[in-house]
SEDRENTI-179470 format. One record per residue (C-alpha): residue in three letters; x, z, y. Coordinates in nm, 2 decimals, padded with zeros to 4 digits. Layout:
<atoms>
[ALA; [X; Z; Y]]
...
</atoms>
This chain:
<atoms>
[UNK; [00.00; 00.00; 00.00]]
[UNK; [00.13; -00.11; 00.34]]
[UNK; [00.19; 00.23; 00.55]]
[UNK; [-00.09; 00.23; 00.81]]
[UNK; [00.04; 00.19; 01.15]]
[UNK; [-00.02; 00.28; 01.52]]
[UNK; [00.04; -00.05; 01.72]]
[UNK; [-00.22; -00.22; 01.91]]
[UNK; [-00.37; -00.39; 01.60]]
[UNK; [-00.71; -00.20; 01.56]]
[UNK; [-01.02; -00.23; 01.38]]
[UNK; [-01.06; -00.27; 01.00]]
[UNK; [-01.00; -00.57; 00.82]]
[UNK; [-01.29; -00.72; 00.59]]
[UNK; [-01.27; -00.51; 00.24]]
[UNK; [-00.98; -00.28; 00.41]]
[UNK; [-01.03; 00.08; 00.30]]
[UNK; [-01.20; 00.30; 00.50]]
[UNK; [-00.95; 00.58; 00.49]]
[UNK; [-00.57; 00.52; 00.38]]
[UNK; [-00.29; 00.72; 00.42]]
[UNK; [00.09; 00.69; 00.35]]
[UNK; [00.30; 00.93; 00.32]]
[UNK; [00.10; 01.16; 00.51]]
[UNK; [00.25; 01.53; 00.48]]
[UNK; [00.17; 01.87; 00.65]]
[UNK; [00.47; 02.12; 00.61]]
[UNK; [00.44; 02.50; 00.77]]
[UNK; [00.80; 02.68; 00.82]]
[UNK; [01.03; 02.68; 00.55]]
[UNK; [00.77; 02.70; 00.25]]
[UNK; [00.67; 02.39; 00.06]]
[UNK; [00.41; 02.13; 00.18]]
[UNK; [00.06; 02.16; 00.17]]
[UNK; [00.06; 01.79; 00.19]]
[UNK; [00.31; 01.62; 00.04]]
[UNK; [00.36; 01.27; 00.12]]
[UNK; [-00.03; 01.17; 00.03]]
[UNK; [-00.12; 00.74; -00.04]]
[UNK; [-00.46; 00.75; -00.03]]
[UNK; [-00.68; 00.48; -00.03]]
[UNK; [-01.09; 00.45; -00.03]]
[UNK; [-01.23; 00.19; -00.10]]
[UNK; [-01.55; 00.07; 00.16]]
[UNK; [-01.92; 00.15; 00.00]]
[UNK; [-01.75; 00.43; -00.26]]
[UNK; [-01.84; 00.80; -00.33]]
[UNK; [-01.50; 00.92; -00.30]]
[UNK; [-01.40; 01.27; -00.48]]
[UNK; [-01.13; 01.44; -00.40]]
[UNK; [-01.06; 01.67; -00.65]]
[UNK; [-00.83; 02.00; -00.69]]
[UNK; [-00.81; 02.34; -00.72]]
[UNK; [-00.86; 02.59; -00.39]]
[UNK; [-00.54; 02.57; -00.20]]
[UNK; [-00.42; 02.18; -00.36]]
[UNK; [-00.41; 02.09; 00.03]]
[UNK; [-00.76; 01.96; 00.03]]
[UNK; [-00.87; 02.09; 00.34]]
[UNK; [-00.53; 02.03; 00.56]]
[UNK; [-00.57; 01.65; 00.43]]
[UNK; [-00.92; 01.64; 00.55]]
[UNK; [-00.83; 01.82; 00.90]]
[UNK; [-00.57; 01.56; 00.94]]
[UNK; [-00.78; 01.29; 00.87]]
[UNK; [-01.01; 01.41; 01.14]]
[UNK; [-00.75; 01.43; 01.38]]
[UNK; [-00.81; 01.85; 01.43]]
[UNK; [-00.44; 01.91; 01.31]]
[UNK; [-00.07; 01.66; 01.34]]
[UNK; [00.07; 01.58; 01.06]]
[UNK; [00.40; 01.65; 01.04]]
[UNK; [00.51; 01.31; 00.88]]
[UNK; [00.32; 01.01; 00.80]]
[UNK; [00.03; 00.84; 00.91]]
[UNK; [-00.36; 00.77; 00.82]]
[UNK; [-00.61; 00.50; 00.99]]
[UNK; [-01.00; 00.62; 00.96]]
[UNK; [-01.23; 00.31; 00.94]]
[UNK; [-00.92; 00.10; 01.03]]
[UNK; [-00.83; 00.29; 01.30]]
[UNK; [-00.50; 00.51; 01.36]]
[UNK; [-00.57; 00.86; 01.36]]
[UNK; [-00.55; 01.10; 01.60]]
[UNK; [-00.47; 00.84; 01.80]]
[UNK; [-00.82; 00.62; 01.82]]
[UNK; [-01.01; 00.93; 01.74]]
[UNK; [-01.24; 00.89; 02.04]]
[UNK; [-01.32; 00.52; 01.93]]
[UNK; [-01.36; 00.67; 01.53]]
[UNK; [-01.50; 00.99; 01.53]]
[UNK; [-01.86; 00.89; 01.69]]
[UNK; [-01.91; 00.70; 01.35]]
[UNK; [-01.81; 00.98; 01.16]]
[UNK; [-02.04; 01.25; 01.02]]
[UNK; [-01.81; 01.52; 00.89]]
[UNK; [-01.87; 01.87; 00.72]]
[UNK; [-01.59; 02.10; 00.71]]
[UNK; [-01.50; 02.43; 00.62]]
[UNK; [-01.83; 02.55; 00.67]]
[UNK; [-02.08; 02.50; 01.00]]
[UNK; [-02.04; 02.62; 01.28]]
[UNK; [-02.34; 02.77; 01.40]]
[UNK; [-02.53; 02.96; 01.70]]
[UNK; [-02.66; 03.26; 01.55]]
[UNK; [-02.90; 03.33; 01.80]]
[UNK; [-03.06; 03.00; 01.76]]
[UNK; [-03.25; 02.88; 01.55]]
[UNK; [-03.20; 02.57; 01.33]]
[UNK; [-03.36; 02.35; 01.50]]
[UNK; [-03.22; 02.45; 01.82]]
[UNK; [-02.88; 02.44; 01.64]]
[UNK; [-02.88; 02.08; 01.61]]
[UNK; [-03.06; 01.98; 01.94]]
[UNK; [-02.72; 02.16; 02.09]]
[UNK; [-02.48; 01.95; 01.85]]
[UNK; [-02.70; 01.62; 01.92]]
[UNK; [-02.73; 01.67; 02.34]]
[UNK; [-02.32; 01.72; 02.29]]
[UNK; [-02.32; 01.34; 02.15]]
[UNK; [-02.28; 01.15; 02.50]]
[UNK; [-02.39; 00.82; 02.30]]
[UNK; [-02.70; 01.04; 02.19]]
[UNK; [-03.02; 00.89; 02.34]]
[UNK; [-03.19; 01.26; 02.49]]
[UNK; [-03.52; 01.01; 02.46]]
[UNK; [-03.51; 01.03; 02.11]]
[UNK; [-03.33; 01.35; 02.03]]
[UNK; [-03.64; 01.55; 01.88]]
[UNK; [-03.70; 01.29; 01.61]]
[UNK; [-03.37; 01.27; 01.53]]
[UNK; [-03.35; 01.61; 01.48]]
[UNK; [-03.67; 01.64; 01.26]]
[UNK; [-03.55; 01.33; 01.03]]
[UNK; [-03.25; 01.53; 00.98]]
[UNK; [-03.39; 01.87; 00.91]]
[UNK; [-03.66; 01.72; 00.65]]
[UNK; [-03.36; 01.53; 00.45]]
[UNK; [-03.18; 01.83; 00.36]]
[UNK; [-03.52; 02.03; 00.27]]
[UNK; [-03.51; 02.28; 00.59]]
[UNK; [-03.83; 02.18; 00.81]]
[UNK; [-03.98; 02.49; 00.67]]
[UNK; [-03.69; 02.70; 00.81]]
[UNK; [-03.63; 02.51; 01.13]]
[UNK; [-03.80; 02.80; 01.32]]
[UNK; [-03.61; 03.10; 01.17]]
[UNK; [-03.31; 03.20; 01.37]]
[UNK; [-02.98; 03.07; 01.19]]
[UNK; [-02.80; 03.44; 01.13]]
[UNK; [-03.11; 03.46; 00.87]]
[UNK; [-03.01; 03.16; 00.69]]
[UNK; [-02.85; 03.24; 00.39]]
[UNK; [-02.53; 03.04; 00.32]]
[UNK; [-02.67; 02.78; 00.13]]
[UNK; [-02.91; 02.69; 00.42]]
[UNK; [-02.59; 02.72; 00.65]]
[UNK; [-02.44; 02.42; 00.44]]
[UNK; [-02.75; 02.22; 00.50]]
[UNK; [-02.79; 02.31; 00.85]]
[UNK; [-02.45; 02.19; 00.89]]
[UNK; [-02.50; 01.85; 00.67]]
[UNK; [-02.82; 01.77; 00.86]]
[UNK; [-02.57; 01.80; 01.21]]
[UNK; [-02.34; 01.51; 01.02]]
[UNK; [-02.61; 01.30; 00.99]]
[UNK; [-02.84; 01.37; 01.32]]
[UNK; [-02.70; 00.97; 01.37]]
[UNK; [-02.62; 00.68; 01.12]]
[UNK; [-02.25; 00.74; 00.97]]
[UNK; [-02.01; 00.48; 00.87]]
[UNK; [-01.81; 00.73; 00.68]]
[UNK; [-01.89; 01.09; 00.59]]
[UNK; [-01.67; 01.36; 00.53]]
[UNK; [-01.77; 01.66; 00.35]]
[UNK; [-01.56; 01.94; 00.22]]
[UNK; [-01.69; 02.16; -00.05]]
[UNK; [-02.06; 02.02; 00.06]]
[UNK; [-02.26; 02.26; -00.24]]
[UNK; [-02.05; 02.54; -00.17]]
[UNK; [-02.33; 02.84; -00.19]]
[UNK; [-02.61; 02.65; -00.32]]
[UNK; [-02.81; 02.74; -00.61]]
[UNK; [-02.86; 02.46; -00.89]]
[UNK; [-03.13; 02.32; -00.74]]
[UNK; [-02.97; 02.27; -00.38]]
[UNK; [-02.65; 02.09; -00.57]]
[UNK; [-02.85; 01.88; -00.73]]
[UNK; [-03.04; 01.76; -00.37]]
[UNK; [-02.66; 01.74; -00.20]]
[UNK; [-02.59; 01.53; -00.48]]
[UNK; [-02.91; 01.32; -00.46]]
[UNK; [-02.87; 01.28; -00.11]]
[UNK; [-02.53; 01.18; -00.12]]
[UNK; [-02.62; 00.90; -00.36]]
[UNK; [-02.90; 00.81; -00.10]]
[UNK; [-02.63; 00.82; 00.15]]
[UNK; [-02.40; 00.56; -00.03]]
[UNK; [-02.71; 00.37; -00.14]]
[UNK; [-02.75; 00.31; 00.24]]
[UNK; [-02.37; 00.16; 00.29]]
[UNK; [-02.26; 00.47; 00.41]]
[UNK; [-01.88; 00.56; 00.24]]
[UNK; [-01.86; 00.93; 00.14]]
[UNK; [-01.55; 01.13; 00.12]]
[UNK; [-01.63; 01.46; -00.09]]
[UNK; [-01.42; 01.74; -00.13]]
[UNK; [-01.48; 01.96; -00.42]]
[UNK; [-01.29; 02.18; -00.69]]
[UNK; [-01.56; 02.14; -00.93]]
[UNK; [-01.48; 01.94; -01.16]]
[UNK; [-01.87; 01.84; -01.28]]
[UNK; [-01.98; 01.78; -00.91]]
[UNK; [-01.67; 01.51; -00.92]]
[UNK; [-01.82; 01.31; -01.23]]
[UNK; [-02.19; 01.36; -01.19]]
[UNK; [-02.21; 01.17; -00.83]]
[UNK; [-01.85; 01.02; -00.77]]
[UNK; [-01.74; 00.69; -00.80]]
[UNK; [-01.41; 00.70; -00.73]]
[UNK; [-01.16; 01.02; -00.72]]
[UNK; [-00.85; 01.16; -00.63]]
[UNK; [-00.65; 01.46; -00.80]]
[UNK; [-00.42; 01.69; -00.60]]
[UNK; [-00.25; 01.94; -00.73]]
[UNK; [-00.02; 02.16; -00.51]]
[UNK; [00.00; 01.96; -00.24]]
[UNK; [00.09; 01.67; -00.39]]
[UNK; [-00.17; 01.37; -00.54]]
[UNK; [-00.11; 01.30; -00.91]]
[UNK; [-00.38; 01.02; -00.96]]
[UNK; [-00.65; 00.84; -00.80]]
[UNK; [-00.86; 00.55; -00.90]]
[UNK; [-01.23; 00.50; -01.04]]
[UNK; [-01.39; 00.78; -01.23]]
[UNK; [-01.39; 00.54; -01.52]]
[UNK; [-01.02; 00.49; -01.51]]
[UNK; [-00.90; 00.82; -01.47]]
[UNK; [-01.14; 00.92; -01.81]]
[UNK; [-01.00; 00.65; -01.95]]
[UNK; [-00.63; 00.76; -01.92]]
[UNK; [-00.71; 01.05; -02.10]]
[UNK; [-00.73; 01.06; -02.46]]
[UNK; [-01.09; 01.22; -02.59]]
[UNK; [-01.18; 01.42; -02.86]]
[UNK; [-01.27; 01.35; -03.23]]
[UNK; [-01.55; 01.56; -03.29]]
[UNK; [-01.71; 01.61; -03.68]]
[UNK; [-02.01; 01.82; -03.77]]
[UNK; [-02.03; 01.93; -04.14]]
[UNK; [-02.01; 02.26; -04.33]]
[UNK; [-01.67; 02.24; -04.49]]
[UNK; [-01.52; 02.29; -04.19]]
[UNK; [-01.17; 02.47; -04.34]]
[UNK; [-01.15; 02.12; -04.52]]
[UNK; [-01.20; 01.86; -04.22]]
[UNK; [-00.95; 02.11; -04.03]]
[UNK; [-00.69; 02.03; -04.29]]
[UNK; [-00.77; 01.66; -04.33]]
[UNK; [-00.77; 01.61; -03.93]]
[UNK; [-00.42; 01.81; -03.90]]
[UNK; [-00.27; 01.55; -04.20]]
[UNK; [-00.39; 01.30; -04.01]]
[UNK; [-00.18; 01.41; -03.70]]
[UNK; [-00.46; 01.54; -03.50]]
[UNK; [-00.39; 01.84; -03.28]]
[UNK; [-00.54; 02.12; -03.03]]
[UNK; [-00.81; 02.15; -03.34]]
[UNK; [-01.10; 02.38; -03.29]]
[UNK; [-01.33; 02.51; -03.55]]
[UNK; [-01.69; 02.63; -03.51]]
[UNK; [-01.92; 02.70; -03.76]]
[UNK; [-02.04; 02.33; -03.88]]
[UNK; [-01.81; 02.17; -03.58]]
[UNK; [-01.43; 02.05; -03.60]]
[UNK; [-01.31; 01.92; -03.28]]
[UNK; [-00.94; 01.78; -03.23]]
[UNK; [-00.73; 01.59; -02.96]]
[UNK; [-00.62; 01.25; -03.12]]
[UNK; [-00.32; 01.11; -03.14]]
[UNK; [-00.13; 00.87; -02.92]]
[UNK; [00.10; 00.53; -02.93]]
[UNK; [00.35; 00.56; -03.15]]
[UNK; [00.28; 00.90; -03.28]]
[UNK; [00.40; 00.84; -03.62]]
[UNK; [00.08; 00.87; -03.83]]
[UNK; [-00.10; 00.69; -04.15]]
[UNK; [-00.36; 00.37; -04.03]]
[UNK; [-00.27; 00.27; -03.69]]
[UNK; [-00.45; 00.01; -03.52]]
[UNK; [-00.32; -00.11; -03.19]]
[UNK; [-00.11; 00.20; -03.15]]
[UNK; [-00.38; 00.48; -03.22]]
[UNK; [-00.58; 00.61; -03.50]]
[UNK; [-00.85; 00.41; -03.68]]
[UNK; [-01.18; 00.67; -03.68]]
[UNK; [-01.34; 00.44; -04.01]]
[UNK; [-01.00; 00.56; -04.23]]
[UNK; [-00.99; 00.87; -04.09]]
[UNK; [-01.38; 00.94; -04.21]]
[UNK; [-01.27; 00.76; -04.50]]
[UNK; [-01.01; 01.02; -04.59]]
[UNK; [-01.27; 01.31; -04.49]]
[UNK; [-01.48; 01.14; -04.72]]
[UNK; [-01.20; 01.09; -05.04]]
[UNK; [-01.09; 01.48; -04.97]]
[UNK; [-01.45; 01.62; -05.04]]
[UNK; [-01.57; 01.67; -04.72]]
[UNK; [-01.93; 01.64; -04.66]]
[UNK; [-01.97; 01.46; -04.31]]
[UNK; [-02.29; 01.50; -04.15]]
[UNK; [-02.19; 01.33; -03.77]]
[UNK; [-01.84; 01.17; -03.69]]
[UNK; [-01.74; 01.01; -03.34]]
[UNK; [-01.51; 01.08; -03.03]]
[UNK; [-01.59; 01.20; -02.70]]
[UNK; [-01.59; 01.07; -02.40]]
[UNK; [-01.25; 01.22; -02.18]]
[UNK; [-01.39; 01.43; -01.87]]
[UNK; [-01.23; 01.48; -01.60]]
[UNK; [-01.13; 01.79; -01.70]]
[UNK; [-00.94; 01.65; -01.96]]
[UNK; [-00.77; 01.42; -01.70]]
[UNK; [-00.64; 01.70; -01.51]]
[UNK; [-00.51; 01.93; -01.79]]
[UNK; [-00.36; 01.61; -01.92]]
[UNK; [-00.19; 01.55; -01.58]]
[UNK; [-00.07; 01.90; -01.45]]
[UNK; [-00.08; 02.12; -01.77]]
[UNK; [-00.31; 02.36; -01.59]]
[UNK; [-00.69; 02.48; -01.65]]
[UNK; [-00.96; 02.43; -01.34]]
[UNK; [-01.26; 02.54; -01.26]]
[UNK; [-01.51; 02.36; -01.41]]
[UNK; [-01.84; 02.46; -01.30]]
[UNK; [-01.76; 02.67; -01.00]]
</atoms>
C-alpha cells in the first residue's frame, strides 16, 4: 500500500479505501508503542471490525484517525483525505462514537442532541427537530427522550451517543466498543442497525474486543494485538487461515481419542459422546494426505475399521477466535 500522503492531492479516488494508514505509530515516553507502525486499509461499502483485546491500541488508533491526538510517526487519510490536516473538510461527514458520549446530565435526551445538532454550522436549525426525532426513534429511545440523561443507564448513554453520530447522513462511521453496556437485546439492535447502516452505503469502522460481535455483523476485520496489527482482511479469509476442528459424536469416545491421536490430530478434547481435535497441517507427516492435509473419508474409515461406532463426523468452521489464538498464542474474550 502506497503511504498516504499530505500534499495538495485531495479527495478519494474511485474504489480508494475510506481509511488507510501506513505506518501510523503512537509512542508515549520511553515504554513501547501503543501503535506500532499500523497499514490499515478499508475498503468503501464494508463493515470494518477492528478486533483486539482492551489495551491492543484500539482506541489511540481511532483517536488518531479522528484527528483528537498526533501521531507520532506515520500518516492516515480519512475518506481520502489527510488527517488532521483536512479534518475540517472530513470530519462533517463523519459520525463517530468514541469512548463513551459525552453527555449533559442536566438535559434530557432530546435536549442532548438538539445541543450537538445546533453545534453543526452545516446543520439546517429549520429542520433540527425532525432530525433529532429520526434519530432518537432509530436507536429505540423516543420513549426516553424526555427523561433527563444522568437517569439513563449506560446502555441508553451508548445509544444516546449513536443517535448524536447519526443526527446527519454519514459517509463513514466510527464506533468504538458501540454495545459496550447493552443487554442482549440492545446488541442485537446496534448490530441490526449497523447492518442498516452499511445497507444504506454508509462504511462502518467498529471497534470491539468481542470476538462474536466481530463475526456476527462484520465483513471485514483487523486483529491487533499489543499495539501492533497481526492480520486483516475479510472475515472469510481470516477463518479461512485458520485450521478448524474435527469434531465426532459417538459413545466410544476413549477409542476415537486414540484413533484421532494415531492419526496425528492434536489439542483433543473429550466429552461424553463428543471428541473434538485440531487437524493437522502441510507437511505434518501423517498417513492419507491429500493436497497436503488429512483426508476426513480415511480418517472415518479408520474410526470405522478400529470399532468405533460413529454416530456424526465433520469439521468446523475456524472462528475468529481460532484465528487469534492461532496468531498470537493468547486466549480473548469471547463473549464479553
Amino acid at each position: 500500500m502506497a503511504p498516504p500522503s499530505s500534499d495538495g492531492e485531495d479527495g478519494a479516488r474511485p474504489g480508494a479505501p475510506v481509511i488507510e494508514t501506513h505506518g501510523l505509530t503512537k509512542a508515549y515516553g520511553s515504554g513501547p508503542p501503543a501503535v506500532d507502525g499500523l497499514d490499515l486499509s478499508v475498503p468503501p461499502g464494508s463493515i470494518f471490525g477492528f478486533l483486539g483485546p482492551n489495551g491492543s491500541g484500539k482506541t489511540t488508533t481511532i483517536r488518531m484517525l479522528m484527528g483528537l491526538i498526533e501521531p507520532t510517526a506515520g500518516g492516515a487519510r480519512l475518506l481520502g483525505e489527510p488527517m488532521p490536516g483536512a479534518a475540517r473538510r472530513v470530519l462533517p461527514r463523519v459520525g463517530a462514537l468514541i469512548e463513551g458520549p459525552a453527555l449533559y446530565g442536566f438535559l434530557t435526551g432530546r435536549a442532548n442532541l438538539l445541543r450537538y445538532d445546533a453545534a453543526d454550522p452545516t446543520a439546517d436549525p429549520r429542520t433540527r427537530a425532525a432530525r433529532v426525532t429520526a434519530a432518537l426513534d432509530r436507536v429505540g429511545l423516543a420513549a426516553a427522550a424526555g427523561k433527563k440523561a444522568r437517569a439513563y443507564s449506560l446502555g441508553m448513554k451508548q445509544r444516546l451517543g449513536l443517535a448524536a453520530a447519526l443526527l446527519r447522513p454519514r459517509e463513514l462511521l466510527v464506533l468504538d466498543e458501540p454495545t459496550n453496556g447493552l443487554d442482549p437485546q440492545g446488541m442485537r439492535e446496534i448490530r441490526g442497525l449497523v447492518r442498516e447502516l452499511a445497507a444504506d452505503g454508509t462504511t462502518v469502522f467498529l471497534s470491539s474486543h468481542l470476538l462474536d460481535e466481530i463475526e456476527q455483523v462484520c465483513t471485514h476485520a483487523a486483529v491487533m494485538s499489543r499495539g501492533r496489527l497481526i492480520a486483516q482482511g475479510t472475515v472469510a479469509e481470516l477463518a479461512a487461515g485458520a485450521r478448524g476442528r474435527l469434531a465426532v459424536t459417538t459413545p466410544d469416545t476413549a477409542d476415537a481419542a486414540r484413533v484421532l491421536k494415531e492419526h496425528g490430530l492434536t489439542d483433543l478434547v473429550v466429552g461424553e459422546e463428543r471428541v473434538t481435535g485440531e487437524l493437522p497441517g502441510p507437511g505434518a507427516g501423517v498417513p492419507a494426505v491429500v493436497g497436503g492435509g488429512l483426508d476426513p473419508a480415511d480418517l472415518n474409515a479408520a474410526l470405522v475399521a478400529a470399532g468405533v461406532r460413529v454416530r456424526a463426523f465433520g469439521t468446523e468452521r475456524a472462528s475468529l477466535e481460532d484465528v487469534f489464538v492461532a496468531l498470537t498464542g493468547e486466549g480473548f474474550d469471547v463473549a464479553g
